[in-house]
Steps between C-alpha positions, in 0.01 A plus 500: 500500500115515471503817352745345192280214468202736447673711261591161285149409537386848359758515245414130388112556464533838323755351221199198461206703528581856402801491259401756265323733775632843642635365842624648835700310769558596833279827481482752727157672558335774674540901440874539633743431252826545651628269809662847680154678459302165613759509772442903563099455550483213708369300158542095497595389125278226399675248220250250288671222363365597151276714265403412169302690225340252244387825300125392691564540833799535786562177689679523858664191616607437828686139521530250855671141507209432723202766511358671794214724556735763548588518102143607436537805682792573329329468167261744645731752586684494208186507265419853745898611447489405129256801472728724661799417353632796256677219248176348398248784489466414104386159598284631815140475350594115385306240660732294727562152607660376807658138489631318780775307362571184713739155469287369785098440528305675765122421437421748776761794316350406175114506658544836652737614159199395280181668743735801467505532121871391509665235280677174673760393291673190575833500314738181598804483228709172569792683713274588784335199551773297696531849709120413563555184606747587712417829688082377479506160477297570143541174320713581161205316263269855573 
């Protein structure tokens, strides 16, 4: 249920922020290309929650309800995969921004986001904030 949350949450901020961008949901990265041959070399498929190209740079979203430290090594690892991924090797030499896309405020996520050269992004539309309240106790005013 998290995971559908997150996808509304990506698909929600991309329409507001990125409408007229080149945009990628649900991508998989890394050098193997096909789930059998993944499978066949022992290879893990790694999915960001979205690319997009504003013609300037590549920006690599990863998006959390609730941020923990864990997305930033995900953003890592898929700014390392993006570069090995066979799909994007016309955008390789683009500089590239990794956002943490959150409904829920972390200072320390957003602390360790920002000494990292990572973007903090808190995105709350109105249909999450009840959710909030109830699964975090967030009050629905934030």
């Amino acid at each position: 249920m998290a995971q559908q949350r997150e996808g509304r949450l990506v698909n929600e901020y991309l329409k507001e922020f990125y409408p007229l961008n080149s945009q990628w949901k649900r991508v998989r990265l890394g050098a193997a290309a096909d789930p059998n041959e993944a499978r066949m070399h022992g290879v893990t498929l790694r999915w960001a929650d979205a690319i997009v190209d504003t013609g300037d740079e590549i920006i690599i979203i990863e998006a959390k309800i609730k941020a923990s430290p864990g997305v930033l090594a995900q953003l890592e690892l898929y700014d390392d995969l993006f570069g090995q991924t066979p799909e994007f090797s016309q955008h390789w030499e683009k500089p590239r921004r990794l956002v943490v896309l959150a409904a829920a405020e972390d200072a320390d996520v957003r602390r360790l986001a920002t000494d990292k050269g990572m973007d903090f992004v808190l995105f709350r539309p109105e249909w999450i904030k009840e959710y909030l309240f109830q699964r975090f106790a967030i009050t629905r005013a934030d």
